[in-house]
N, C-alpha and C positions, 0 to 999 in steps of 0.2 A: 689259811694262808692265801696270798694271791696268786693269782696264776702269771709265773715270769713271762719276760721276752724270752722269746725261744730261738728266734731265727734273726741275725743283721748281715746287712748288707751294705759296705762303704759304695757309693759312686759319686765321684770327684770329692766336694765337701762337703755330700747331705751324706747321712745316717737314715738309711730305713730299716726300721728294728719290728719284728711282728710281736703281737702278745697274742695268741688264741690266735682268735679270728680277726684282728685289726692288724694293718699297717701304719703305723707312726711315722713318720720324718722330723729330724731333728739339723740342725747345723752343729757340721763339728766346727766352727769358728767360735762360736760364743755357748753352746748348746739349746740352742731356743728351739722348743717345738713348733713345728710349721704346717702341720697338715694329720690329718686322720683318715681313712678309709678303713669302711667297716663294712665283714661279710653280713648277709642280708639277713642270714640264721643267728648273727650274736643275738638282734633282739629276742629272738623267739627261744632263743635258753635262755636269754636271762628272766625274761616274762615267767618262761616255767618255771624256773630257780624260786623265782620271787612269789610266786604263787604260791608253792607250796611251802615256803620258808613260812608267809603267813598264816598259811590256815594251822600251819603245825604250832605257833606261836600260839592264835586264838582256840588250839582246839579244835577245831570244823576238820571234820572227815573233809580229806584230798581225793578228787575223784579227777578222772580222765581228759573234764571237760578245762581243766587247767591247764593239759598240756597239750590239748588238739593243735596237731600243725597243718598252716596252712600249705598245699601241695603243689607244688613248682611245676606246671605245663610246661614248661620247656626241658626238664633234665628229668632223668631218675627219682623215683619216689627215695625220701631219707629214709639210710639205715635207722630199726628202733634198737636201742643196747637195751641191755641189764648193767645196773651199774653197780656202784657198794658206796654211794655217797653218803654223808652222813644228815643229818635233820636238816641243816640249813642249806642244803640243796635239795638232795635223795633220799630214800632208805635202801634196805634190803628186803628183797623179796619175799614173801613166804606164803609157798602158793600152795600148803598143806590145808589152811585153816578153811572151815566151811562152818556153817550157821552158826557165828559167836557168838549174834545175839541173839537167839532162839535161847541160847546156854545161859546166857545173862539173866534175860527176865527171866526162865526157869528159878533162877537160883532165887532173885530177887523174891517170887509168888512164895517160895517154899522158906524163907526166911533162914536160912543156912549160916551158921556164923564160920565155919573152920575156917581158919586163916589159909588153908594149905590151898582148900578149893578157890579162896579168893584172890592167891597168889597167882594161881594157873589161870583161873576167869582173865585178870587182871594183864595176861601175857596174850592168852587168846587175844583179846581189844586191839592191843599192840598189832601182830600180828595181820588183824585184818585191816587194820590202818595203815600197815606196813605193805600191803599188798595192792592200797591203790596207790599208792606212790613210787611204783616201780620202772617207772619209765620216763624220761624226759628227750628233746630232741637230741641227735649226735650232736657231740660239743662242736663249732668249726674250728682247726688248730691247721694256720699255714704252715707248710712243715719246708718250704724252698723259696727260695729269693732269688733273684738273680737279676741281670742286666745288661743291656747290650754296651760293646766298648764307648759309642758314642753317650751314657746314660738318657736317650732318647725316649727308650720305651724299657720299662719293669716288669718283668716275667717274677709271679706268686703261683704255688700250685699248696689247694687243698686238698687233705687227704680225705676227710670224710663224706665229700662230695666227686671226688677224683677229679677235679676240676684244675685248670689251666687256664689264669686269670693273663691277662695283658694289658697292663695299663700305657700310655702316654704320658710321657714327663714334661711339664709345662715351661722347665728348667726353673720352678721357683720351688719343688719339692711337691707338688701338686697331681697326686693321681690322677686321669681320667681314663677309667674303665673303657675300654674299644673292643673287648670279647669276653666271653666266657664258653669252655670249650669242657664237654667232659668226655672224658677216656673210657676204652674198655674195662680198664683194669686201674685199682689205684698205683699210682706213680711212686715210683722209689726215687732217683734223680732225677734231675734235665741239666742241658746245657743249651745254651746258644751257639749256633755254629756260624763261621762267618759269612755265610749266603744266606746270612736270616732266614735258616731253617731252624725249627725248635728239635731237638733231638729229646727225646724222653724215653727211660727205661723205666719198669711194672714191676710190680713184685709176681705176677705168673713167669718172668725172663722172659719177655718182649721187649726190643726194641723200636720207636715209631720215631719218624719225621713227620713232621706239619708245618708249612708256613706260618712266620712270628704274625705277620697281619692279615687279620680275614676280617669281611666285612660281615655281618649276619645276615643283614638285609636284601645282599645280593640271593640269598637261597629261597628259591618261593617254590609255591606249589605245584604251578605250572615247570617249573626246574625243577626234576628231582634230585639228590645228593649225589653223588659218584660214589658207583655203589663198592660198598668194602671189600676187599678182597680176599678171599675165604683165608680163613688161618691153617695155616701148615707148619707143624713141626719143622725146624731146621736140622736136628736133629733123625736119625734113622740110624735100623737096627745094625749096620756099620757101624758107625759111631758111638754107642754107648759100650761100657765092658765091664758092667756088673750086672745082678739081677736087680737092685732097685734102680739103677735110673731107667734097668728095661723097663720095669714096673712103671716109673714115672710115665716113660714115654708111651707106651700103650695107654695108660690114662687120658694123656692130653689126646691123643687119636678115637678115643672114647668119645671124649669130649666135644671133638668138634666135631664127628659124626650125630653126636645128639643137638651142637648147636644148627648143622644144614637141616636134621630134621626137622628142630623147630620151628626155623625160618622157614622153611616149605609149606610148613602146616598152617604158620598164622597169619591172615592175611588181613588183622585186625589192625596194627601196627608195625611200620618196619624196624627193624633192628638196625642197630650199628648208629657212628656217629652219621650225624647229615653238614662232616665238613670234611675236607679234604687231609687224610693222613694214611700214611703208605707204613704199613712193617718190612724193616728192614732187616733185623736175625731177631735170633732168639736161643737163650738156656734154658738145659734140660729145668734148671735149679731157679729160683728166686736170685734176682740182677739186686744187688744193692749199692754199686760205684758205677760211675760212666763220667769218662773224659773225653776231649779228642787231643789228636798227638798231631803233629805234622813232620816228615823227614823229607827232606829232598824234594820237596814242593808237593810232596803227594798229602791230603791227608787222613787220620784212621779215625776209626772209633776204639778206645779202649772201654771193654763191659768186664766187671766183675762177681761174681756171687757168692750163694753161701756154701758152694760146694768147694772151694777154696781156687780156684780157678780164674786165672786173668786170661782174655781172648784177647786179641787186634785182629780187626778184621778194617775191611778197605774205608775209606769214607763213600758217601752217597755219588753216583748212582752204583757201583758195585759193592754197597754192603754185603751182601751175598758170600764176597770171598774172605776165606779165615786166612789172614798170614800165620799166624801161630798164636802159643801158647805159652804165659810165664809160670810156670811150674814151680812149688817152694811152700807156698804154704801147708798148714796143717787143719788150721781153724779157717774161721769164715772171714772172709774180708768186706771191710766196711766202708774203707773210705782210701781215696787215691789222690798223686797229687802230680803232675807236673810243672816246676820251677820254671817260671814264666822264662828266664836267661835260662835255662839248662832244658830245651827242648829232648833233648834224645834220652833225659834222664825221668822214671817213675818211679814214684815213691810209694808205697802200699804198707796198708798194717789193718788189724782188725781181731780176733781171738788169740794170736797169738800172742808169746811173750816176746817179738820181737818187729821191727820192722823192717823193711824189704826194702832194697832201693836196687834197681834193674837198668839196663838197656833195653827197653823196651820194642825195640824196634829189632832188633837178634835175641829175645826173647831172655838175653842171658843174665843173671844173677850178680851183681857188682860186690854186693856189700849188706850186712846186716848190723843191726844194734839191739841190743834186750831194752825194752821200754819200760818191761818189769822189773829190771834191778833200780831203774832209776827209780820208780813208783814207790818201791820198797825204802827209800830212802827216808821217807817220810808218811810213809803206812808200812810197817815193818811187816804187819799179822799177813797182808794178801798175798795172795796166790797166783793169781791170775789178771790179765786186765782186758778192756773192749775197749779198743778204739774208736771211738765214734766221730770224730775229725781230724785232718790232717790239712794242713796251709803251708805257705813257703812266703819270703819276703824278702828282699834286695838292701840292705844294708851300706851302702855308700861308709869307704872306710879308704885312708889315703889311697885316694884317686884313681880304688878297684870298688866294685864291688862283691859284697860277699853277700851268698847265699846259705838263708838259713830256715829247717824245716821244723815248721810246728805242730804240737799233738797234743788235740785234749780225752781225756777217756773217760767212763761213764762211771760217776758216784766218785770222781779222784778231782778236789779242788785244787788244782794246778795245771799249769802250760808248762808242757816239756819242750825244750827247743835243742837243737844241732845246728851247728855250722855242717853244708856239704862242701866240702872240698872240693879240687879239682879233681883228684884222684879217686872221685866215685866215696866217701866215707862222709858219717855220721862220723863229727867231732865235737870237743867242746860242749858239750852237755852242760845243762844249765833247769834248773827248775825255779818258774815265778809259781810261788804261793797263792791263791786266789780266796775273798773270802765267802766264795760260795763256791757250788758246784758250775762247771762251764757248759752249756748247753750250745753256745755257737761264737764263731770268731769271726771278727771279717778283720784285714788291711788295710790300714790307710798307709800309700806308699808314702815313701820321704821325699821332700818337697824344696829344693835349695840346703839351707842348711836348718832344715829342721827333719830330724827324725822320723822313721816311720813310727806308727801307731797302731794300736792292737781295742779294736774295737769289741768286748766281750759282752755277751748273755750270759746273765749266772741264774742261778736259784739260790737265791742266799740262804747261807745255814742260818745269820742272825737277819729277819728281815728288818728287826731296829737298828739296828749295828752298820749294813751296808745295803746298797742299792741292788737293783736287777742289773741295771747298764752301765759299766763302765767303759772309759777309754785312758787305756794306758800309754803314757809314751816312751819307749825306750832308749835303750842306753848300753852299752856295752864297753864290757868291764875282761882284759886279756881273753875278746873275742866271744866272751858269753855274753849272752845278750838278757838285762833286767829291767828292771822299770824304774823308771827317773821320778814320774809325775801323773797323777789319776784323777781326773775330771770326769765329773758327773754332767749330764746333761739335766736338763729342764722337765722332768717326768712326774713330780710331784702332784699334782693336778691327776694326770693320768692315773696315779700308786690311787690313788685316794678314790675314784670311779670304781676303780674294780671288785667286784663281788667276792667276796670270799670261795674258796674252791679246798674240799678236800683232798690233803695229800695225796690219796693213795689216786685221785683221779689224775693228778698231777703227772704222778708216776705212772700210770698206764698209757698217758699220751704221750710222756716226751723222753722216756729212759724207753728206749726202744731198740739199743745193741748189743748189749748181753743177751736177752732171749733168742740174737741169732745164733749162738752157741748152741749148738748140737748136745743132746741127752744121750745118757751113756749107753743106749737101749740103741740107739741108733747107731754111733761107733761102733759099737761091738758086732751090728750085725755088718756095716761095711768090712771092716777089718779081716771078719771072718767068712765075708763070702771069698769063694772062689773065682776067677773069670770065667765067665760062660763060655762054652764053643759056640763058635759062628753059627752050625748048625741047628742047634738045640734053640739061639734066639732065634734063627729065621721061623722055627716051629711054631716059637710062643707067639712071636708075634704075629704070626699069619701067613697069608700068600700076598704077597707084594700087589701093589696096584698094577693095572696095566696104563 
């Protein structure tokens, strides 16, 4: 199969849709592709891909020297994986086998006919063949898009470099690269905040601010970095009230004591970025949603994780302080939404069979809806669902508008949609069919009298049958809102470039919110601990700093 788009983003009326490691630009006006930008690592897999795709074709033992990469002086050495690709990318590893061909010619000198030995010979060869082809570079797969309101400048963040790209929009759909920044930790969200701060949250549950434009050039030798400021738990043995997040939190204190040791010790090279970005909180738990809210001219940061947990805490400079907590879930939350007209209103869902919509701002609980009976409606066998996006969109409808919240979930080829009311509710439920799996949605608002638009990435289940990109335009029918009309953009060119990719690699990069679901080895033992006394953690955890 090919590898789909996985991430789009509408701003104004270009289309930037990512595949892998490329950004594409297209016009939704007519859909013509306008532009390309490519991570500097696509070539160097696909060189590997194709390296070994051929020697496996011709025969020739695959050896290392096809996938040697070259090492990037400026960032972090690339993760090497083990993968499970199949011959015209990877193989499988198999790092048992040793002198196959000692066992070969053996057999060969002694003239051995049993078929059984020349089966197993036969799997040996495999094997050691199998075993230099066990590595190629990490794939690069943009995993966020985003943009500032003016579409001036385009914030990409890759995961397998933990990088935070920033380009310049030339306003013809025209990347130019002006940074590339890498992080401690890889990035779970970011947003743009409106003091052109970058807000970004990690899967260790950090939160960081960084200026959207930094120059590189300004940073020399004779200028050293501004040095990082040591990491500290936000968290203390106050604040946790089980034994595992104690557990957690004693780790990360582990942690950073082994990282000041290291840093002390080496004075080979320094640690930390050499650009300017400040930590602002952090969860005990992996952060996978981050918003920001504004009430009363003040504004927050909304973070959420996988311990089911929504914080508000203040915006920058006193991130520090937590206003509270929106309590309600069961499962992990994955994704959040605030309705651009319904500021005081958030929307949340993620493991459970339901969705959440709050006041966020008084922490308090408005309204639920089961997203799984609707799921059911048309996958009758499931059980369970993972929310893996959530959008909202402003519907012009006699001369109000109406707000309605979208939901796509993982391995479910459909957009669920709701009318929110004024009265806080999920109404009107409405399911569009899709004919692939949805991997990302963006909006295109409505525009006079034409309609807004629902810009999607799929995975098609038929890739002869349908596209990766489509753009729908809607229509609403006693307030449920469907699709009128589906236009394809100009991608063909691009379908036909791409290298073939094993599914299952497919699935390891981009169905990535179901495995936030919690094993039942772990519920059980939350469920079943006890709350520690006060005393008992201060014990475990130590004697406090002075």
């Amino acid at each position: 199969m090919k590898f789909p788009f996985n991430v789009v983003h509408v701003s104004g009326n270009v289309l930037f849709a990512a595949r892998g490691g490329k950004i594409h630009s297209f016009s939704l006006e007519d859909g013509s592709h306008l532009s390309t930008w490519k991570h500097p690592d696509v070539d160097k897999v696909d060189a590997a891909v194709k390296a070994i795709s051929d020697d496996i074709l011709t025969g020739n033992p695959v050896t290392k020297t096809h996938i040697a990469e070259e090492e990037d002086g400026n960032g972090p050495p690339a993760k090497r994986q083990r993968t499970e690709e199949p011959k015209d990318e990877t193989a499988p590893t198999k790092p048992e086998v040793q002198e196959d061909t000692q066992i070969s010619e053996e057999m060969k000198s002694e003239g051995k006919k049993k078929s059984g030995k020349k089966s197993k010979n036969r799997q040996n060869q495999q094997r050691a063949k199998d075993h230099n082809i066990s590595r190629v570079p990490d794939r690069p797969v943009i995993t966020h898009l985003t943009s500032t309101p003016d579409s001036s400048h385009i914030l990409a963040i890759t995961g397998h470099d933990k990088a935070i790209w920033v380009f310049e929009n030339d306003g013809k759909a025209s990347l130019n690269q002006i940074s590339k920044r890498t992080l401690p930790k890889r990035p779970s969200d970011v947003v743009i905040g409106p003091d052109s701060q970058i807000v970004v949250a990690d899967k260790f549950g950090d939160v960081y601010s960084l200026p959207l434009l930094y120059d590189p050039t300004l940073q020399t030798a004779s200028t050293p970095a501004p040095a990082k400021p040591a990491y500290k738990p936000s968290a203390n043995t106050t604040t946790v009230h089980s034994k595992r997040n104690l557990r957690a939190l004693q780790e990360q204190q582990r942690q950073m004591e082994l990282s000041t040791r290291t840093k002390n010790d080496s004075n080979s090279k320094a640690e930390g970025p050499d650009f300017e970005i400040t930590l602002l909180l952090g969860h005990v738990s992996m952060l996978t949603a981050l918003v920001i809210g504004e009430s009363e001219g003040r504004r927050y940061i909304l973070t959420a994780d996988r311990d089911e947990h929504i914080r508000v805490s203040r915006y920058i400079p006193q991130s520090y302080v937590i206003e509270g907590f929106c309590f309600g879930h069961t499962e992990f939350i994955s994704s959040m939404v605030i309705p651009a007209s319904r500021g005081d209103v958030l929307v949340s869902g993620g493991g459970d069979e339901d969705l959440f919509v709050w006041n966020w701002k008084s922490n308090k609980l408005l309204s639920k809806i089961s997203i799984l009976s609707l799921a059911q409606k048309i996958l009758p066998e499931i059980t369970k669902v993972a929310v893996s996006g959530l959008y909202s969109l402003v519907y012009p409808h006699g001369g109000s508008d109406l707000v309605y919240i979208l939901a796509i979930c993982q391995d479910i080829s459909a957009i669920f949609s709701w009318q929110l009311t004024k009265n806080h509710a999920l109404n009107h439920p409405a399911i569009i069919q899709l004919p692939g799996k949805p991997l990302s949605l963006s909006i295109k608002p409505a525009n006079g009298d034409e309609a807004p638009k629902i810009v999607a990435a799929l995975d098609p289940s038929d890739p002869t049958q349908a596209r990766s990109l489509a753009v729908y335009s809607l229509t609403m029918t006693d307030e449920k809102l469907a699709t009128s009309t589906i236009a394809s953009v100009n991608d063909h060119d691009i379908e036909n470039a791409e290298l073939d990719v094993d599914e299952k690699i497919v699935r390891s990069l981009l169905y990535n919110t179901e495995p936030l679901r919690k094993q039942a080895t772990e519920r059980e033992e939350e469920r079943g601990e006890e709350q520690v006394p006060e005393d008992q953690m201060m014990e475990e955890a130590g004697p406090a700093e002075e």
